[in-house]
C-alpha positions as CSV (number, residue, x, y, z in Angstrom):
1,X,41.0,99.3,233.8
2,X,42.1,96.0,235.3
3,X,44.3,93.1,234.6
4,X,42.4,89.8,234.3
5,X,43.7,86.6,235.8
6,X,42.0,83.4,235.1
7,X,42.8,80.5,236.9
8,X,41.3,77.2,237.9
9,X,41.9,74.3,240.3
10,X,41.3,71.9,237.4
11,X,45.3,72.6,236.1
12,X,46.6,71.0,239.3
13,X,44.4,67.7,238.5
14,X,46.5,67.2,235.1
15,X,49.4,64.5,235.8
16,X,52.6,63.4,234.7
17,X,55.0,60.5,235.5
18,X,56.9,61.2,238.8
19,X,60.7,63.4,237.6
20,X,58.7,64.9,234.6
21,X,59.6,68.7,234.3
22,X,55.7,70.0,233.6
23,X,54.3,68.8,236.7
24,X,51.2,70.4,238.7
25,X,53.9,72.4,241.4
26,X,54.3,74.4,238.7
27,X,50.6,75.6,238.8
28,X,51.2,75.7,242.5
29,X,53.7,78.4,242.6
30,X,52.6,80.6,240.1
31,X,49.2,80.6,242.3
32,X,51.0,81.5,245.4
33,X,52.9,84.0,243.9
34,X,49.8,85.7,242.5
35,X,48.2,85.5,246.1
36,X,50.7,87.8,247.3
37,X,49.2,91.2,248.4
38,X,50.8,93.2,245.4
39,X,48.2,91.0,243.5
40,X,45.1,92.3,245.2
41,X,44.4,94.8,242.6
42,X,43.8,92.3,239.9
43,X,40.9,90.9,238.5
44,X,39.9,87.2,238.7
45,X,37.8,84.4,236.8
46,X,37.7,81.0,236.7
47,X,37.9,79.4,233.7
48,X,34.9,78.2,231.7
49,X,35.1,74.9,230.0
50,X,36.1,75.5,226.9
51,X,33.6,74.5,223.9
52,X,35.1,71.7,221.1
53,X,33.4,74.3,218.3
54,X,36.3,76.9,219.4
55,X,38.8,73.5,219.4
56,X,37.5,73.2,215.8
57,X,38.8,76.5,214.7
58,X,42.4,74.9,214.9
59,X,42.4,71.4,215.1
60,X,40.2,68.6,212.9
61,X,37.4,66.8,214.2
62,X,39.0,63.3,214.6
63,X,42.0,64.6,216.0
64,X,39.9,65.8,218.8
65,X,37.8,62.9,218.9
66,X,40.7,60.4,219.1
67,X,42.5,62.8,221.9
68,X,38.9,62.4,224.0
69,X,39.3,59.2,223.6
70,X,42.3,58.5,224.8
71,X,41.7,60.0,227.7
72,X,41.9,57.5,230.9
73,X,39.6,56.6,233.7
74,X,42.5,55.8,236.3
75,X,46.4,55.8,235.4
76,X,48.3,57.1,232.4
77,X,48.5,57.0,229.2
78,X,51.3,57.6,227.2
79,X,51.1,59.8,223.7
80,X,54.5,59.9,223.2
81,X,58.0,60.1,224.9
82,X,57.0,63.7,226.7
83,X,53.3,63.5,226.6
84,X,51.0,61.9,229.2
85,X,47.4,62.0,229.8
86,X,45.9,61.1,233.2
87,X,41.7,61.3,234.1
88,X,42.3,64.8,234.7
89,X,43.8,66.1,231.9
90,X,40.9,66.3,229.4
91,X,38.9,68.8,232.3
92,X,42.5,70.8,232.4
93,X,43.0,71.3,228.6
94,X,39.8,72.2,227.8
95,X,39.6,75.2,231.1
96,X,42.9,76.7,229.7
97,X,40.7,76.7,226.1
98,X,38.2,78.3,228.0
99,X,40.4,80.5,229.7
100,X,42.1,81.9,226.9
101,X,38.9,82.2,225.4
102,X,37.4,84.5,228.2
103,X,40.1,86.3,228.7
104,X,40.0,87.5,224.5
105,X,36.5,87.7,225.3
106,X,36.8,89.9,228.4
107,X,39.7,92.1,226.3
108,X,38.3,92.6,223.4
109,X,35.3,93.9,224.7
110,X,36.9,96.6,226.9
111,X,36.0,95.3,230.1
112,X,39.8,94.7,231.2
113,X,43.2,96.1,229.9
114,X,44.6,93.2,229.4
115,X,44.6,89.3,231.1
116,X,47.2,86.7,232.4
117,X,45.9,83.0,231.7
118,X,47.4,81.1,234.5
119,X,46.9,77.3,233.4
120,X,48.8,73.7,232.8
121,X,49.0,71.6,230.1
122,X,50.9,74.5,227.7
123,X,50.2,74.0,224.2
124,X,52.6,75.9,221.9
125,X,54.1,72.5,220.2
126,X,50.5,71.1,219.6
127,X,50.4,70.9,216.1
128,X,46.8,70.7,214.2
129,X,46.8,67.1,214.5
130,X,49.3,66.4,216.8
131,X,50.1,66.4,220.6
132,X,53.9,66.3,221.6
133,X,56.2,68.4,223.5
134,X,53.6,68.2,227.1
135,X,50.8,69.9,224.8
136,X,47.7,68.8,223.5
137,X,45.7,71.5,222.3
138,X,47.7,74.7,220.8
139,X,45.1,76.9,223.3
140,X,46.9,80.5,221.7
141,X,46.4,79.6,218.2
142,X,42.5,78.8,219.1
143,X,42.5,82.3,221.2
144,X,43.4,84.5,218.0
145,X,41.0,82.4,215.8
146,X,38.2,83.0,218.5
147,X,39.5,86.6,218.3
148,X,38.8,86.8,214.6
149,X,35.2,84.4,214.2
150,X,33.9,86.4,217.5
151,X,34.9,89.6,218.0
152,X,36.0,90.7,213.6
153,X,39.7,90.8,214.7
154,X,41.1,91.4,211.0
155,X,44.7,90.8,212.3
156,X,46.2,88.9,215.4
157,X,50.0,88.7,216.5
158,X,51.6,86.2,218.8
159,X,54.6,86.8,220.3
160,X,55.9,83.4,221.7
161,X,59.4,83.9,223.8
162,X,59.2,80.1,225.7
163,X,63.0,79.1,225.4
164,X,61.6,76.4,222.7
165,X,59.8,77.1,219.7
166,X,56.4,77.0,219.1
167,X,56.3,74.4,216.5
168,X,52.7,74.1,216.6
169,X,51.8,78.0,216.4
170,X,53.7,77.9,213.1
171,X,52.4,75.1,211.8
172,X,48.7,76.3,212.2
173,X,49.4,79.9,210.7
174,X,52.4,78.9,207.9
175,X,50.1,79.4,205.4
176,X,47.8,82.5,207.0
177,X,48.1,86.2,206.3
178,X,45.9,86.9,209.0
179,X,48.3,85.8,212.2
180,X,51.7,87.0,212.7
181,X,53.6,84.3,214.7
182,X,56.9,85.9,216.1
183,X,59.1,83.6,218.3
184,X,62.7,84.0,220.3
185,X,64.0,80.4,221.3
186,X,67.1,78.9,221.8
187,X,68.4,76.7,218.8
188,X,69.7,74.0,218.5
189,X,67.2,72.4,220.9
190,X,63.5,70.8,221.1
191,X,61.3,71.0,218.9
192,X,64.3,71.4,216.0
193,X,62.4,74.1,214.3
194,X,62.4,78.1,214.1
195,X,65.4,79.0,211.6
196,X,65.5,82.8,210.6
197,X,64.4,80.9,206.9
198,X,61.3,79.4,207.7
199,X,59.1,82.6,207.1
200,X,55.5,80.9,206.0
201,X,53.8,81.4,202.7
202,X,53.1,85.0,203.8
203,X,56.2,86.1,205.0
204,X,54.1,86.1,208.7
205,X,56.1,83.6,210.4
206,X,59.0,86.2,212.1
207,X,61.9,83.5,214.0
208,X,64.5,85.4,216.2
209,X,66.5,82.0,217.2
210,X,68.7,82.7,220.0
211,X,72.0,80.3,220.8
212,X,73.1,78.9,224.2
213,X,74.5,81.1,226.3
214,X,73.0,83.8,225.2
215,X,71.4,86.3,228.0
216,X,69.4,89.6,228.2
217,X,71.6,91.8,225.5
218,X,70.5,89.2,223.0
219,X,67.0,88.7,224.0
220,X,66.6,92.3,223.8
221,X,68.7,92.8,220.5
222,X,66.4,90.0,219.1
223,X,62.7,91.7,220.2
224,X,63.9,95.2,219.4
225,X,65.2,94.9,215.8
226,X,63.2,91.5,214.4
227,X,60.0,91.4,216.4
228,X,58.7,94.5,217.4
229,X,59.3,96.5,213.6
230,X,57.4,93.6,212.2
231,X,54.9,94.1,214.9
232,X,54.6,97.9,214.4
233,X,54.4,96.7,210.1
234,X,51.7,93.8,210.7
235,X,49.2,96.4,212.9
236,X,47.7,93.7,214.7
237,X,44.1,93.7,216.2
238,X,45.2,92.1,219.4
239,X,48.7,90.9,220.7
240,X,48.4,87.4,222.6
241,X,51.8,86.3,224.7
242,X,52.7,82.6,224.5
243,X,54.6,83.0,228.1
244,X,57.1,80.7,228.6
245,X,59.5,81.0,231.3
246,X,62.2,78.2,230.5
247,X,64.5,80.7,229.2
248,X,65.3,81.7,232.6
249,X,68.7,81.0,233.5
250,X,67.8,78.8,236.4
251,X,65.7,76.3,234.1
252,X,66.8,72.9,233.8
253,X,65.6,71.9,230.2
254,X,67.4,74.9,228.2
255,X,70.5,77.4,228.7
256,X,69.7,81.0,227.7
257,X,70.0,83.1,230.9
258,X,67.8,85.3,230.9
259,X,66.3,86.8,234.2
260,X,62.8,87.8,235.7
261,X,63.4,91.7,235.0
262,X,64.0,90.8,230.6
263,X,60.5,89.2,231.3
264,X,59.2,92.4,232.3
265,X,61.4,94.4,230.0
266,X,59.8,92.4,227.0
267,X,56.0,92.8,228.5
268,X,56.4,96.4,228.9
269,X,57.8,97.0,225.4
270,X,54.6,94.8,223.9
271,X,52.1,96.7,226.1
272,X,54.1,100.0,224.4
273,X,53.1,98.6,221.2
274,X,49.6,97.5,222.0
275,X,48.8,100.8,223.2
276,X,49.9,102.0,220.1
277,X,48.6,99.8,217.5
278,X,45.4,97.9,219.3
279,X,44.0,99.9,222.1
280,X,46.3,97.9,224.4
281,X,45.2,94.4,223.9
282,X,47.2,91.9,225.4
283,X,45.9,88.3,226.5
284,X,49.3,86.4,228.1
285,X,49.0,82.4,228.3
286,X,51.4,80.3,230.3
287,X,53.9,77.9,228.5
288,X,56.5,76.6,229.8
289,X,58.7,77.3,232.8
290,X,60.6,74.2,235.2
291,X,62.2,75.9,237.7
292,X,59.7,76.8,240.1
293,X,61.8,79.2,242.1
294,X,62.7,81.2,238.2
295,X,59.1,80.1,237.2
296,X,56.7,82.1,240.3
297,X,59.9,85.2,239.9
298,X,59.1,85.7,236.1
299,X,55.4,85.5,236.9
300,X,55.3,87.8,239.5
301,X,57.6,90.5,237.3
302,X,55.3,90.0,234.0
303,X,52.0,90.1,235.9
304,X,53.5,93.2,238.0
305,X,54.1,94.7,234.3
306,X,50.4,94.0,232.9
307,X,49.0,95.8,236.0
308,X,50.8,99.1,235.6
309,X,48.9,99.3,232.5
């Protein structure tokens, strides 16, 4: 079977104030990389709009309703320091919702090994009623709830190795025995959260916190003895990827320096483990990332991974 990529123009439409880091070249490289011949093999979708019902599943009604209508006609607005929302950004959140969704639709059906959603706005930091940190809806978190409501997925796993912690994720599963959120970032830095002690009222909140400096022995140290044994315990249903690529030693917003080739290090060791426990399900979604020349490199190496599947 194939690996899916879903993509869509919409995700270059969503702007940001000129010099900010998540900025629609981003979407640009990762699109020429995936162009490259190499590529040919994989599938390809668009994605759908998503629907507010599978929004719902994560985030409350007038959280959503206020977010929709904040959203401009012409220029910016601002949400706070980080987060900006310009006409397009409503049609770009809710295709990566829609992409995530197809591609656990598409996965858990058996119609392709696993799927790479290649989109912009990330949403890791969106908390259930907030936006901050460049994300608005937490588009992962809403993936493994449409897993569950949809397709009877008992138990989901995310494994979320962006450079900064996905604040949001843990606040939408701290109290959830059904979602195991695992996370490698770099402390201190942005968001402030992620200490090895904040576990969840279920003991399914797993926080590998990495320190400046730190490179691929680390990384690795962290996945192999924290994440994956509490991966093989949990026995998820599915195993979604928030993808971040900011702990790439080139990015400018963090400094762990890690390289393209731990990206594919740490795709192949969770396709090991989906193969083992979940019939090899693995839906990847694009986080963060702000160099674009470390950005389209770790793309092209985790993408490259997924296909050998």
């Amino acid at each position: 079977m194939s690996t899916l990529l879903v993509s869509h123009s919409s995700f270059a439409q969503h702007e940001t104030p000129a010099g900010h880091p998540e900025r629609a070249d981003r979407i640009r490289v990762v699109e020429r990389i995936l162009e490259h011949e190499r590529f040919s093999h994989l599938s390809r979708e668009l994605a759908p709009m998503g629907s507010l019902d599978s929004v719902r599943l994560c985030h409350p009604a007038d959280y959503i309703e206020a977010l929709e209508e904040a959203s401009p006609q012409d220029g910016m607005v601002r949400l706070d320091g980080d987060t900006t929302m310009s006409p397009g950004t409503w049609e770009a959140v809710m295709r990566t919702v829609g992409g995530a969704t197809l591609a656990v639709d598409e996965v858990m059906t058996g119609k392709v090994a696993n799927a790479f959603v290649a989109s912009r706005p990330p949403g890791h930091h969106a908390e259930r009623s907030t936006a901050m940190g460049f994300c608005f809806f937490n588009h992962v978190a809403i993936a493994a709830r449409h897993a569950q409501t949809v397709h009877g997925a008992e138990r989901v796993a995310i494994v979320d190795w962006d450079v900064h912690h996905g604040n949001g994720s843990q606040d939408i599963f701290w109290a959830d025995k059904s979602v195991m959120y695992c996370s490698t970032h770099e402390m201190p830095l942005y968001p402030g959260t992620g200490a090895v002690r904040e576990r969840g009222d279920f003991n399914t909140i797993v926080n590998a916190p990495l320190r400046a400096g730190d490179g691929s022995d680390h990384f690795r140290e962290a996945m192999e003895s924290v994440i994956i044994p509490r991966l093989n315990d949990f026995h998820p249903d599915l195993i979604l990827i928030s993808a971040g690529f900011d702990a790439h030693t080139r990015d400018p917003l963090a400094n762990l320096n890690l390289v393209e080739n731990d990206f594919a290090w740490a795709t192949a060791q969770l396709m090991h483990q989906a193969d083992k426990l979940c019939k090899g399900r693995i839906v990847s979604v694009l986080e963060g990332g702000y160099d674009l020349e470390g950005l389209s490199r770790s793309v092209a190496a985790h993408v490259m991974t997924l296909m050998r599947g």
